[in-house]
Backbone as a chain_set.jsonl record, in Angstrom:
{"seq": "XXXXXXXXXXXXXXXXXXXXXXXXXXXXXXXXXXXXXXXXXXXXXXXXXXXXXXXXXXXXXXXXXXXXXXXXXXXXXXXXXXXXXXXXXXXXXXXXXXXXXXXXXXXXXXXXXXXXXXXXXXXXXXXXXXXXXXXXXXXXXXXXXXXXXXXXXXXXXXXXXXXXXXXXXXXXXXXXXXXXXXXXXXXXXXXXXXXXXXXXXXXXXXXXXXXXXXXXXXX", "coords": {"N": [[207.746, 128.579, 147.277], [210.618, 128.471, 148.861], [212.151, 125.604, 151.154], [213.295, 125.598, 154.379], [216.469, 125.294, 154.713], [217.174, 124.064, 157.157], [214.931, 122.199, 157.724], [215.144, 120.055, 155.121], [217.578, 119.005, 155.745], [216.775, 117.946, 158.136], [215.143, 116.147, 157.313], [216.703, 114.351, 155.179], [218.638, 113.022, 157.103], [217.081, 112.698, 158.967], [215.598, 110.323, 157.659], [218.049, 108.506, 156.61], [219.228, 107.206, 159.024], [217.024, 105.956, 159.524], [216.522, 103.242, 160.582], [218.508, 102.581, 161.859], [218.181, 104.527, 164.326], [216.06, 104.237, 165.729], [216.362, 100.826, 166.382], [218.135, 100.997, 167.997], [217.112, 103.322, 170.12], [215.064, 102.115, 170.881], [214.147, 100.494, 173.194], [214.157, 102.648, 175.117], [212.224, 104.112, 176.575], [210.95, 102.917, 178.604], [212.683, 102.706, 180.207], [213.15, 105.173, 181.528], [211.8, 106.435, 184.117], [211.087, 109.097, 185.108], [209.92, 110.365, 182.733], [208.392, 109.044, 181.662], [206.608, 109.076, 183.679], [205.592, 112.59, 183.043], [204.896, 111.949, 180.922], [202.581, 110.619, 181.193], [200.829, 111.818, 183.354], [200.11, 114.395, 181.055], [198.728, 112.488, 179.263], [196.336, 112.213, 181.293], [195.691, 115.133, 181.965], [195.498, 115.676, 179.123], [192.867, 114.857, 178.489], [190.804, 116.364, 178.654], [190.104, 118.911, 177.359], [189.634, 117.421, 175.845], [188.992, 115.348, 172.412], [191.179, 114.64, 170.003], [194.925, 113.633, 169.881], [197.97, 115.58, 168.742], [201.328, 113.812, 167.992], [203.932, 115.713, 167.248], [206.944, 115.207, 165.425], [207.302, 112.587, 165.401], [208.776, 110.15, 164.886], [209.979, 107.247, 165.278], [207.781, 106.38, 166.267], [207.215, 105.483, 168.952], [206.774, 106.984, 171.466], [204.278, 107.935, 170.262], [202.757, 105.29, 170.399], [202.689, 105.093, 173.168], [200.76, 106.748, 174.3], [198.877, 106.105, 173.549], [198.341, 103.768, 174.7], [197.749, 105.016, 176.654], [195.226, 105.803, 176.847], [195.244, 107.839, 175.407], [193.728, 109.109, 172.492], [195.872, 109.016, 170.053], [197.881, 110.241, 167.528], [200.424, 110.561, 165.131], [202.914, 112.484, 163.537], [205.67, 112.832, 161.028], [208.575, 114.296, 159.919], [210.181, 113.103, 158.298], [209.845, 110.582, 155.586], [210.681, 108.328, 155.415], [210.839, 107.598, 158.751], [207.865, 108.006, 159.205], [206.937, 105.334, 157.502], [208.444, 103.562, 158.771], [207.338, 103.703, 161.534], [204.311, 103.208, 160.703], [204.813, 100.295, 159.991], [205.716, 99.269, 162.371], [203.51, 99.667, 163.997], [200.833, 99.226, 162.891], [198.212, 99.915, 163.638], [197.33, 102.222, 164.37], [197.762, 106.072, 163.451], [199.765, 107.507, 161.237], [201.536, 110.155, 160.241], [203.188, 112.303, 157.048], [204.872, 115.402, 157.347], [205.26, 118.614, 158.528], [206.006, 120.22, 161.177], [205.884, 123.231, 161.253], [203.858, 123.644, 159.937], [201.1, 122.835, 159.782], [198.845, 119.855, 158.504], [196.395, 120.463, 159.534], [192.71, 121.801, 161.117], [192.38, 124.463, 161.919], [192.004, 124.812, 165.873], [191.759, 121.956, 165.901], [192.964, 119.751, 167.463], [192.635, 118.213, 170.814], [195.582, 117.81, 171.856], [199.001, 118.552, 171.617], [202.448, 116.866, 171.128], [205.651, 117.376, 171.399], [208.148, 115.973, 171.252], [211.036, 115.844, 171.82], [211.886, 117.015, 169.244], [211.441, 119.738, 168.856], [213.725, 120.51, 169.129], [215.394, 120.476, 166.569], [214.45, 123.243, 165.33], [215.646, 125.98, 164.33], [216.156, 128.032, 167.624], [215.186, 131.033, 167.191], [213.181, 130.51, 165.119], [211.037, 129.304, 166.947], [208.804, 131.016, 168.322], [207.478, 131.506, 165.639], [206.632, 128.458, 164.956], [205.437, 127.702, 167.618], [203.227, 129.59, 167.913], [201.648, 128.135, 165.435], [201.37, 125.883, 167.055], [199.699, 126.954, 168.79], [197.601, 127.345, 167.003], [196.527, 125.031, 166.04], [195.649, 123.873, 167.86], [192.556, 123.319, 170.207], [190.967, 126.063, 171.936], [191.729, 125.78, 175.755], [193.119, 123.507, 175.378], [196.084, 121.281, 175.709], [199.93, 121.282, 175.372], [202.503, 119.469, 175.675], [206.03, 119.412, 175.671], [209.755, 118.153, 175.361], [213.28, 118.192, 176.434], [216.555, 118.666, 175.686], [218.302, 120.389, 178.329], [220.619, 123.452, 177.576], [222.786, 125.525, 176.09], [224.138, 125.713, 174.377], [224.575, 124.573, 170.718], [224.372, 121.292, 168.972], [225.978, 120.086, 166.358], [226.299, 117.311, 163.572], [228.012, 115.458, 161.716], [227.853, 113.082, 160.865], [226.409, 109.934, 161.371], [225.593, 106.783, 163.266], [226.99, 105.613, 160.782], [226.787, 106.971, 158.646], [226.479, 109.602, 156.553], [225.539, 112.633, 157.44], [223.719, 115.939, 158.132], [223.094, 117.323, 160.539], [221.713, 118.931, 163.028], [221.199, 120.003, 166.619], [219.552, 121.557, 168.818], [220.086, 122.638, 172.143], [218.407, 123.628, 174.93], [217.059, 126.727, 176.861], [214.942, 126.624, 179.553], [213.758, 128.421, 180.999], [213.372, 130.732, 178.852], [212.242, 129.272, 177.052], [209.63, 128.639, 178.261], [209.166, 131.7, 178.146], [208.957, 132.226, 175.745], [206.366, 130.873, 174.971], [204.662, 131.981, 176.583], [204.473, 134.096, 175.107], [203.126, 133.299, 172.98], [200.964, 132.733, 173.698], [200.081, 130.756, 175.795], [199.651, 129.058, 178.457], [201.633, 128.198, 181.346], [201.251, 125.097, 182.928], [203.106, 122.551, 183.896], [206.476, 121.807, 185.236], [209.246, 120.657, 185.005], [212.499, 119.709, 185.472], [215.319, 117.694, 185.413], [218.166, 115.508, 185.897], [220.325, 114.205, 184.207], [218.33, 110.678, 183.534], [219.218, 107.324, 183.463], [219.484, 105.859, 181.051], [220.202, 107.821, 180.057], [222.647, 109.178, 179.851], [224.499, 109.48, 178.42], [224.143, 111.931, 177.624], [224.944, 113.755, 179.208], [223.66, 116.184, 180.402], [221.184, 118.555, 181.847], [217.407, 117.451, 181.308], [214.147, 118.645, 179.68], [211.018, 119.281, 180.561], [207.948, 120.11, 179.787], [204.568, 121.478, 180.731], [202.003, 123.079, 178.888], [198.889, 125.277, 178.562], [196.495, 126.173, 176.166], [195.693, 129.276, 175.672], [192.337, 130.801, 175.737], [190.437, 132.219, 173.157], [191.363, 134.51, 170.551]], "CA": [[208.563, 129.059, 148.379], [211.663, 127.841, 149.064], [211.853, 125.23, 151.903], [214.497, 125.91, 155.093], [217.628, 124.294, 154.956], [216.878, 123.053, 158.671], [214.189, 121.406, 157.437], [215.464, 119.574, 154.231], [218.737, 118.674, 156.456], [216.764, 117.357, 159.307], [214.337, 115.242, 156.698], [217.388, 113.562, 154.916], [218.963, 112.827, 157.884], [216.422, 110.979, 159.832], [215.583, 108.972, 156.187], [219.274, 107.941, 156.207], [219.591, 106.732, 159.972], [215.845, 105.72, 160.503], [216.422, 102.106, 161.224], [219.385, 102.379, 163.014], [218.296, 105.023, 165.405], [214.952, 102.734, 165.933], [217.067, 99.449, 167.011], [219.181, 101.721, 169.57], [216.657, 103.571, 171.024], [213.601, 101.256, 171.066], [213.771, 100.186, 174.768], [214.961, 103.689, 175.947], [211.223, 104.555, 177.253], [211.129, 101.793, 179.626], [213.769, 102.306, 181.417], [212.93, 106.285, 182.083], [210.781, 106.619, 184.485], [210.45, 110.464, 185.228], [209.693, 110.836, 180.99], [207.171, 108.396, 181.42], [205.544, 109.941, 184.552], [205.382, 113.639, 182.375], [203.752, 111.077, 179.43], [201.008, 110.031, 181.718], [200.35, 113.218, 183.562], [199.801, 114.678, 179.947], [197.858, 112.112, 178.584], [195.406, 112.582, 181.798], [194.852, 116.183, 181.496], [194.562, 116.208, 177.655], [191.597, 113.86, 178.358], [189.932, 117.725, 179.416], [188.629, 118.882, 176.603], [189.272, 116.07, 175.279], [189.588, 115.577, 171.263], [192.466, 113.978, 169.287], [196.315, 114.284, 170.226], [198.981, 114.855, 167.765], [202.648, 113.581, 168.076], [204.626, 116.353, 165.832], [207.957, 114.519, 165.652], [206.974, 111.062, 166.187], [209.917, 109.106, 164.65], [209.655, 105.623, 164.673], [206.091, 106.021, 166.637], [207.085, 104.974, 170.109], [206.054, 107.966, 172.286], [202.906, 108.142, 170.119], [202.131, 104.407, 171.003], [202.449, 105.512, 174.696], [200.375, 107.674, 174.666], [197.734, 105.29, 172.951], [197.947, 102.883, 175.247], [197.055, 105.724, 177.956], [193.789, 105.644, 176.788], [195.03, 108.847, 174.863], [193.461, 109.173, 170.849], [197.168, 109.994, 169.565], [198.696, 109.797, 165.935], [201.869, 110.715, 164.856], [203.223, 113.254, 162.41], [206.734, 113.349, 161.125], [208.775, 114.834, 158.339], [211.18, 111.711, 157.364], [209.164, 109.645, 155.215], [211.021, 106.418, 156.391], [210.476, 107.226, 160.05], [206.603, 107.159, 158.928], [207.259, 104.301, 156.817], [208.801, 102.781, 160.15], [206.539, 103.539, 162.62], [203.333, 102.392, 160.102], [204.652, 98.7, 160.132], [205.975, 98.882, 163.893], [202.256, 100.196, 165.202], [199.51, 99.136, 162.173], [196.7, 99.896, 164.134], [197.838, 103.799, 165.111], [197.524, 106.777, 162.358], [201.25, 108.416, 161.26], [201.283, 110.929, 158.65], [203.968, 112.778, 156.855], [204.05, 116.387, 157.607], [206.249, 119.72, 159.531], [205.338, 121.238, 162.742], [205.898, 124.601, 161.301], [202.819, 123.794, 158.549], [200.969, 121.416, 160.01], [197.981, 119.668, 157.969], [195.374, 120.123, 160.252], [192.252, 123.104, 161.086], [192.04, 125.806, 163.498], [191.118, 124.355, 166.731], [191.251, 120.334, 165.26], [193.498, 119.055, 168.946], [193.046, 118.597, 172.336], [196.731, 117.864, 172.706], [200.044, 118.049, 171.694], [203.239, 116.718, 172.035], [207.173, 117.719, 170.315], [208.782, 115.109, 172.055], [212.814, 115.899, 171.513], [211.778, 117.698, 168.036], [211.542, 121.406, 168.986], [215.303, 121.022, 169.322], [215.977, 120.839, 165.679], [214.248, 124.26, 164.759], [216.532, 126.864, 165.383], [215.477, 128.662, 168.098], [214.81, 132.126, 166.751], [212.012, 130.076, 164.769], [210.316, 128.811, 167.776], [208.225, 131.678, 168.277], [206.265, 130.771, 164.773], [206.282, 127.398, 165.604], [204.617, 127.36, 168.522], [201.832, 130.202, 167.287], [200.706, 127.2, 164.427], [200.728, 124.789, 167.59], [198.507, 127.103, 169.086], [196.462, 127.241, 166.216], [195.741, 123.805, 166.065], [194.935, 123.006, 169.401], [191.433, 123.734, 170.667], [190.755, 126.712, 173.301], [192.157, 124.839, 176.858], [194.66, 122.232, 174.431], [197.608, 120.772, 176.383], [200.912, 121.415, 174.824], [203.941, 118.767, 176.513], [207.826, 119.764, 175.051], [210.83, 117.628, 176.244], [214.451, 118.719, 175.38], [217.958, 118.664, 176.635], [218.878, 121.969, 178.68], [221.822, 123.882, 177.321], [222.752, 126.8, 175.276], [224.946, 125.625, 172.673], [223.813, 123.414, 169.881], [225.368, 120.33, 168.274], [225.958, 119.712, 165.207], [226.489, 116.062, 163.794], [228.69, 114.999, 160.054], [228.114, 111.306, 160.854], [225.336, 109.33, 162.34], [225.26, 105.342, 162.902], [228.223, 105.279, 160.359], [225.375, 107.756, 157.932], [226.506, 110.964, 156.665], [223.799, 113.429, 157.831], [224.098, 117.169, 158.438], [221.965, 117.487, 161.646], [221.562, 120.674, 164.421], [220.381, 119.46, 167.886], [219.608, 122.823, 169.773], [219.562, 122.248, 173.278], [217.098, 125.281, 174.557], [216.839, 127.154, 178.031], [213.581, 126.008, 179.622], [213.003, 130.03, 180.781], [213.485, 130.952, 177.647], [211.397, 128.496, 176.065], [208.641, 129.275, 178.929], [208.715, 133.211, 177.844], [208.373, 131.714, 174.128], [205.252, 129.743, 175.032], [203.625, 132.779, 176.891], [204.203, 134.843, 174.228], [202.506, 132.583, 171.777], [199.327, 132.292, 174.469], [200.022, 129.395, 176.412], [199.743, 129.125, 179.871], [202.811, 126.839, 181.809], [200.715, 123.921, 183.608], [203.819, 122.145, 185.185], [207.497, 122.255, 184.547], [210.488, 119.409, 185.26], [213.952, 119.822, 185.308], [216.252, 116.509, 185.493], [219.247, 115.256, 185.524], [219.607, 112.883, 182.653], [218.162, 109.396, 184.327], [220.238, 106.162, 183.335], [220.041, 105.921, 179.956], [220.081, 109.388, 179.056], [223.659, 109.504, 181.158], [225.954, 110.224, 177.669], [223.662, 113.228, 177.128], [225.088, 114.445, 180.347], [222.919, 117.545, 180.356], [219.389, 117.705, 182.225], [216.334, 117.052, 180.593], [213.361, 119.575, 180.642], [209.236, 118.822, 180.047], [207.193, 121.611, 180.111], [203.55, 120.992, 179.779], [201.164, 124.296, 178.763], [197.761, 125.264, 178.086], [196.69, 126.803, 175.114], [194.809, 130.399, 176.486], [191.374, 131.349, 175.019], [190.493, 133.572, 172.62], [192.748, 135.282, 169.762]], "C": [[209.63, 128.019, 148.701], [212.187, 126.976, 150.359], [212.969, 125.662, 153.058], [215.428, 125.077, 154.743], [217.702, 122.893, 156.06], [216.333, 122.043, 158.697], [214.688, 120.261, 156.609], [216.211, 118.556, 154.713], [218.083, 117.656, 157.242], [216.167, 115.733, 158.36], [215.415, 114.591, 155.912], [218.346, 112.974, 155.714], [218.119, 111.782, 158.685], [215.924, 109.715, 158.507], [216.825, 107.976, 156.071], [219.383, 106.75, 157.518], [218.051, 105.839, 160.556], [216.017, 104.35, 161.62], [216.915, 102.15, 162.174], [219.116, 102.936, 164.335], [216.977, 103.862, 166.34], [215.17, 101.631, 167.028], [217.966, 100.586, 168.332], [218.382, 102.283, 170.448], [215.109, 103.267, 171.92], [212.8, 100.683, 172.427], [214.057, 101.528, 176.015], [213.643, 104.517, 177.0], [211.097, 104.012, 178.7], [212.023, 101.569, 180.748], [214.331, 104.448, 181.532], [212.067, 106.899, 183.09], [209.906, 108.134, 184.881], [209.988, 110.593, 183.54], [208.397, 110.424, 181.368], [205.952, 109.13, 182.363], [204.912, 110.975, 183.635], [204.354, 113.018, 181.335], [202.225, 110.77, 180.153], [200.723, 111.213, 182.206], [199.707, 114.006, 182.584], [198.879, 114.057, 179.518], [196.59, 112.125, 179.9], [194.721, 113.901, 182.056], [194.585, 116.378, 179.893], [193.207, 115.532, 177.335], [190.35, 115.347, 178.607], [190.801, 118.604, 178.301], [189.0, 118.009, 175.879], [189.723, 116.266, 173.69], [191.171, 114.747, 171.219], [194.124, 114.956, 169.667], [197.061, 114.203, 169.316], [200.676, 114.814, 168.424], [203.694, 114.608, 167.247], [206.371, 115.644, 165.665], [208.304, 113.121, 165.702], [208.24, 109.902, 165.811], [209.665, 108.269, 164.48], [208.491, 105.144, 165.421], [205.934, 105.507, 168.537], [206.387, 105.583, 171.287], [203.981, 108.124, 171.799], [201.821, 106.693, 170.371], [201.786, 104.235, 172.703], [201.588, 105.828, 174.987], [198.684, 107.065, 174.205], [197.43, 104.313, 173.929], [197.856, 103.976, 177.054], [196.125, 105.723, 177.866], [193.771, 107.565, 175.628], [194.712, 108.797, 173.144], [194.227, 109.953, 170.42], [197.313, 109.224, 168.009], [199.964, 110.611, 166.242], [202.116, 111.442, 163.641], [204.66, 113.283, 162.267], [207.534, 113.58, 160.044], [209.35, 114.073, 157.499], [209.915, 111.043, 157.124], [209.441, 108.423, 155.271], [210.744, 106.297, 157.86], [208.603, 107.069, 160.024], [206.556, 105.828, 158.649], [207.36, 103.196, 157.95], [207.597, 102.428, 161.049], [205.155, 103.403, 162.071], [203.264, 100.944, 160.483], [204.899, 98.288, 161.511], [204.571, 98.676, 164.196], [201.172, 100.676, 163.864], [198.372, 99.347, 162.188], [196.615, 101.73, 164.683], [198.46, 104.561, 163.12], [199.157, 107.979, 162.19], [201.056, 108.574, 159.732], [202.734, 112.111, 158.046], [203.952, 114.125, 156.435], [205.275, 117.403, 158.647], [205.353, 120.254, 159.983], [205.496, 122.588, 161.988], [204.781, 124.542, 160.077], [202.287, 122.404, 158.521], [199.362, 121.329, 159.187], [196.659, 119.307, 158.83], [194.008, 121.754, 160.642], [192.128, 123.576, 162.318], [191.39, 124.872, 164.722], [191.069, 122.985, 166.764], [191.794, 119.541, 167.216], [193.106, 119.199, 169.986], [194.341, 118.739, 172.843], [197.401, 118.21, 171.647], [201.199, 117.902, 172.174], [204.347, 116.572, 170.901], [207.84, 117.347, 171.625], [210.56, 114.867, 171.762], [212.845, 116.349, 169.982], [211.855, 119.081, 167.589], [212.976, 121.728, 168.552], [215.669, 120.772, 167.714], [215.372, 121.784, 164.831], [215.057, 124.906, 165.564], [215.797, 128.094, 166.061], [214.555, 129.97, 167.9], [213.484, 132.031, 165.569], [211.393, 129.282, 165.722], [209.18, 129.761, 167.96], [206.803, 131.264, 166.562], [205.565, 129.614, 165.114], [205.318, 126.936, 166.528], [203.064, 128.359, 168.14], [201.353, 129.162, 166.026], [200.761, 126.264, 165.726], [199.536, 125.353, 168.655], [197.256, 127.297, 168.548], [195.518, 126.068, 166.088], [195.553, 123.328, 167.098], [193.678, 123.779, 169.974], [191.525, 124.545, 171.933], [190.918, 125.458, 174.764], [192.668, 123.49, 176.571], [195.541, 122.09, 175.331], [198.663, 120.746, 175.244], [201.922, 120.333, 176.207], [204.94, 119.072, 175.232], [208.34, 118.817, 175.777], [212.041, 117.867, 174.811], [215.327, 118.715, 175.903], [218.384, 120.212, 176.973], [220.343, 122.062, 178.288], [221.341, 125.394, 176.4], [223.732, 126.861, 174.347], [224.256, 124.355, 171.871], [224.99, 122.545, 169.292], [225.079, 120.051, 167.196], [226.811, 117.926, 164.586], [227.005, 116.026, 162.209], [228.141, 113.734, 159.866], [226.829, 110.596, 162.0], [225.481, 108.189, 162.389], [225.626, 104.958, 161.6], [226.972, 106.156, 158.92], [225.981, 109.282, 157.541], [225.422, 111.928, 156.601], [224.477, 115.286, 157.98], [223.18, 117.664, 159.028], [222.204, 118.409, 162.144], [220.606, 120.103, 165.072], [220.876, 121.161, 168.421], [219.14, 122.202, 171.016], [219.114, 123.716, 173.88], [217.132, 125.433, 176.711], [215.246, 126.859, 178.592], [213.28, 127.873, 180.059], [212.539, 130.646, 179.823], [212.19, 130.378, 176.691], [209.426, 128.894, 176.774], [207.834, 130.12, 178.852], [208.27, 133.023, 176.61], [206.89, 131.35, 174.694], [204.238, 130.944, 175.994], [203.739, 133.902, 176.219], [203.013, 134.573, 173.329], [201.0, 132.045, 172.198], [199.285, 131.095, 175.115], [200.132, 129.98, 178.088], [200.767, 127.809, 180.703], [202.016, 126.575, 182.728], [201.795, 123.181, 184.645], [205.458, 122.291, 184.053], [208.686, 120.971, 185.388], [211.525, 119.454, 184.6], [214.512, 118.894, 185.738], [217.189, 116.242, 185.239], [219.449, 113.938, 184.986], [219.675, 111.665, 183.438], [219.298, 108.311, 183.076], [220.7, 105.866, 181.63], [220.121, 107.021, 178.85], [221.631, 109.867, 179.586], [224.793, 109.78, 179.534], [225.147, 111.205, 177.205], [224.676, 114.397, 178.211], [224.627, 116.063, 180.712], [220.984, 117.747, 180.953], [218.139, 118.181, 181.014], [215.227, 117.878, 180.995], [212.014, 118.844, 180.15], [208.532, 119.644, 180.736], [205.665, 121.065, 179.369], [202.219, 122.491, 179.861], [199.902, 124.363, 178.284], [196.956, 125.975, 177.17], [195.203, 127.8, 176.016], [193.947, 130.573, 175.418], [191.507, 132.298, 174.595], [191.537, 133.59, 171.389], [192.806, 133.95, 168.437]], "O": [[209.388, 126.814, 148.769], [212.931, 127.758, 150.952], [213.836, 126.287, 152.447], [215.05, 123.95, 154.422], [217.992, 121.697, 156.022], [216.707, 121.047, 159.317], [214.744, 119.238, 157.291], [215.936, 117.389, 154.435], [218.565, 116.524, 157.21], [216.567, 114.592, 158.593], [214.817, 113.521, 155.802], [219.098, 112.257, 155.054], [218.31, 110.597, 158.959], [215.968, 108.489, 158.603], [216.72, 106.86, 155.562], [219.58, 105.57, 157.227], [217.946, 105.257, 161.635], [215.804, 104.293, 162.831], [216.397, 101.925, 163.267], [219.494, 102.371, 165.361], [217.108, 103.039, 167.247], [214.567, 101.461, 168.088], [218.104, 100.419, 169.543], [218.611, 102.0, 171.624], [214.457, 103.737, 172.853], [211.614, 100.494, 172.694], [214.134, 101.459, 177.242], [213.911, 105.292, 177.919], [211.153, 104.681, 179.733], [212.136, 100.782, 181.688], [215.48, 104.885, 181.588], [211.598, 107.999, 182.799], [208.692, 108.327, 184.948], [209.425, 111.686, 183.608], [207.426, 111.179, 181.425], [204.853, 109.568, 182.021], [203.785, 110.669, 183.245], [203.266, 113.494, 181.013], [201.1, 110.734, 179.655], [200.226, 111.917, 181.327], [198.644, 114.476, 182.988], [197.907, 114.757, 179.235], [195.522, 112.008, 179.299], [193.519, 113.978, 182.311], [193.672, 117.073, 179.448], [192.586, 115.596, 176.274], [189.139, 115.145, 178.702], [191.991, 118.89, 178.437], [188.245, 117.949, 174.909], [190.603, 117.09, 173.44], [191.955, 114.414, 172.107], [194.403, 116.154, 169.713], [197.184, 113.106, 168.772], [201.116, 115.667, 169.195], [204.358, 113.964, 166.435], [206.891, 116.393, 166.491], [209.394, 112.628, 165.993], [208.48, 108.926, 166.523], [209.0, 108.075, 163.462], [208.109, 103.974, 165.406], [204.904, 105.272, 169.168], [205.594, 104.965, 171.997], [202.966, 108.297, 172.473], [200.598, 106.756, 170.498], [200.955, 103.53, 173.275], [201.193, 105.375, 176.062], [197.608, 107.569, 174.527], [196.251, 103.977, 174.041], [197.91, 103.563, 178.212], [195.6, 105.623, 178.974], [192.792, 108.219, 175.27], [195.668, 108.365, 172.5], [193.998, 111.149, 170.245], [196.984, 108.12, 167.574], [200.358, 111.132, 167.285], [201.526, 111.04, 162.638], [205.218, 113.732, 163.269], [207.161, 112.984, 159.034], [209.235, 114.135, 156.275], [209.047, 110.869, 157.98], [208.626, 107.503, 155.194], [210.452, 105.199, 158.335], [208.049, 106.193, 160.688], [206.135, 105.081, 159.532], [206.623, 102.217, 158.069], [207.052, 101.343, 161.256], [204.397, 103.466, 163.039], [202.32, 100.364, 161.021], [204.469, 97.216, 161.937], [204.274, 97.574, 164.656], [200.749, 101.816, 163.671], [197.539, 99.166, 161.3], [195.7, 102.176, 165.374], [199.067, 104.067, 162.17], [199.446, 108.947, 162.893], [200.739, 107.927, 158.734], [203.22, 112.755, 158.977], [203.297, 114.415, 155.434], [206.051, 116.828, 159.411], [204.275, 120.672, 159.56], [204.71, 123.27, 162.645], [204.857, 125.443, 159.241], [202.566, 121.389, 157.883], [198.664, 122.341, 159.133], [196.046, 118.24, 158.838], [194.511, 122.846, 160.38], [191.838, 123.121, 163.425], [190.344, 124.257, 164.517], [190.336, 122.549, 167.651], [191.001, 118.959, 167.956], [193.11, 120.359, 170.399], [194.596, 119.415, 173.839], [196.759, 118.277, 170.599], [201.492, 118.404, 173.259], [204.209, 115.953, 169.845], [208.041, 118.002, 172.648], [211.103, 113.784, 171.54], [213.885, 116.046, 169.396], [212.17, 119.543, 166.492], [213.392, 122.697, 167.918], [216.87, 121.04, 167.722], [215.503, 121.565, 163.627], [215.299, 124.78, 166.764], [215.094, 128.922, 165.481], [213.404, 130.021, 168.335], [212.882, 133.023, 165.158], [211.103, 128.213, 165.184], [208.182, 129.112, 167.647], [205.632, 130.886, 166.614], [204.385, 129.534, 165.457], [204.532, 126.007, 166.343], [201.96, 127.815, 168.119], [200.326, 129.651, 165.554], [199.843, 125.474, 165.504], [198.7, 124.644, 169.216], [196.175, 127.401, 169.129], [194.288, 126.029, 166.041], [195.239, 122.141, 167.176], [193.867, 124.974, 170.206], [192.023, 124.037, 172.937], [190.279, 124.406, 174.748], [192.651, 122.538, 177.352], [195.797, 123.168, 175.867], [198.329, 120.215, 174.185], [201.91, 120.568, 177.415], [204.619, 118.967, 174.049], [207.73, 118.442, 176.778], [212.061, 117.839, 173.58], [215.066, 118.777, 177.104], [218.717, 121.051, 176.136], [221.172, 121.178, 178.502], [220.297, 126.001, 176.161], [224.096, 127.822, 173.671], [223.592, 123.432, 172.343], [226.164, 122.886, 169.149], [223.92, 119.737, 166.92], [227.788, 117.482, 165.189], [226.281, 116.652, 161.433], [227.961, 113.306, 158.726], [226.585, 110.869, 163.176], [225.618, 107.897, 161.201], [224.923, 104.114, 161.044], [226.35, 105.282, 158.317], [225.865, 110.129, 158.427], [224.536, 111.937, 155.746], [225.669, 115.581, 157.897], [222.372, 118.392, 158.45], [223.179, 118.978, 161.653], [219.52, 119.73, 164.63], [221.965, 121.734, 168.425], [218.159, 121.465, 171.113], [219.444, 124.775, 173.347], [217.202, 124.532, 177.547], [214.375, 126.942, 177.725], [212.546, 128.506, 179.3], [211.401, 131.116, 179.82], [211.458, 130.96, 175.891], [208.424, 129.233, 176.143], [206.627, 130.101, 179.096], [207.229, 133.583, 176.268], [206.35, 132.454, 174.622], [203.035, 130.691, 176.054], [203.101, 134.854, 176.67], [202.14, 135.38, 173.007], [200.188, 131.357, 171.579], [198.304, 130.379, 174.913], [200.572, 131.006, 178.607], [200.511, 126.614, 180.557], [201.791, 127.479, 183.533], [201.6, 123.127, 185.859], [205.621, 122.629, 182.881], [208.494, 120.686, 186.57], [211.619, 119.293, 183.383], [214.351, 118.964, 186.956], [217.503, 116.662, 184.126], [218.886, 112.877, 185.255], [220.724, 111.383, 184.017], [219.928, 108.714, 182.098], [221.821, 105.715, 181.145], [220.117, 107.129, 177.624], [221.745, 111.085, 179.721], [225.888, 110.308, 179.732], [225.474, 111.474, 176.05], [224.987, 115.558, 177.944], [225.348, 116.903, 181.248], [219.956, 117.215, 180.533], [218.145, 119.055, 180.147], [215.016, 118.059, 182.194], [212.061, 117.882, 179.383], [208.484, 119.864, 181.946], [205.452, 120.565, 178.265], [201.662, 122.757, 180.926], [199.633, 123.469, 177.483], [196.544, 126.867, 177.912], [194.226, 127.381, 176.638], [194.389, 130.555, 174.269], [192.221, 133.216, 174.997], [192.433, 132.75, 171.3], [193.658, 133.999, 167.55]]}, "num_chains": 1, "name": "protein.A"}
């Protein structure tokens, strides 16, 4: 079967820029503090039912070391094999595996959590709907699902990255929208945050959403 374009695109793209994006956005947690709140909130209800969290997106591993040092049992999955590569030697002691959210290597039921931490946004929307039915597959009856994503309704497209030619698609996604997705697909919306991009999110100029859901029994 023939792989998406989206996909292929997104995976030679973050291979090309890994380092660079890395070194730029390495301290950008730290100095967010509503993100971080949503990160801890999350990692204290996925402690109920408990079980292993995965990162689908994880990049260079930073969110999924967060989330480790919540006391949450997270790894990291992501499709560039240099942002693995990366976030292996950053965080040696934490499990990152190479791998797509839309075919993920894991069984029915294996999670208590997860979390597509600014990653949703490069499937195009009209594949979100699959997407999220395999993240309700792998998350155990009463699973926590957390999203974060830039609100909008046009997408960007990128030629040039950190001087990198790439051929990226950032969808920025309606949080209603994404909401009605996510109770289609059997989730239940837990809490919901809408922001206006904090300090160093200020050349996004677009607010920031984090939606965190609960995967519904049954089915």
């Amino acid at each position: 079967m023939t792989e998406p374009s989206y996909l292929t695109n997104t995976r030679a793209g973050y291979d090309a820029i890994a380092a660079d994006y890395d070194r730029t956005f390495a301290d950008e947690l730290n100095a967010l503090p509503l993100a971080r709140a949503m990160l801890a909130a999350f990692a204290e209800i996925a402690r109920d039912p408990g079980g292993p969290v995965a990162e689908v997106g994880a990049g260079p591993g930073r969110v999924t070391a967060r989330l480790h040092d919540l006391g949450v049992p997270a790894f990291g999955v992501d499709l560039s094999p240099a942002m693995v590569a990366l976030a292996r030697a950053t965080f040696p002691g934490l499990r990152f595996e190479q791998g797509s959210m839309t075919d993920l290597d894991l069984t029915d039921g294996a999670l208590g959590g997860l979390v597509a931490w600014y990653s949703l946004i490069h499937v195009p929307p009209e594949r979100h709907p699959e997407v999220l039915a395999e993240f309700r597959r792998v998350l155990a009856p009463g699973g926590n699902l957390l999203l974060a994503f830039q609100v909008g309704d046009a997408p960007l497209h990128f030629d040039e990255a950190f001087g990198h030619t790439v051929d990226l698609d950032f969808h920025r996604l309606d949080p209603d929208r994404v909401t009605a997705d996510l109770t289609a697909a059997g989730f239940t919306l837990r809490a919901r945050l809408v922001s206006q991009p904090e300090e160093q999110q200020k050349s996004t100029k677009v607010p920031q959403a984090y939606l965190i859901a609960r995967r519904t029994s049954g089915g």
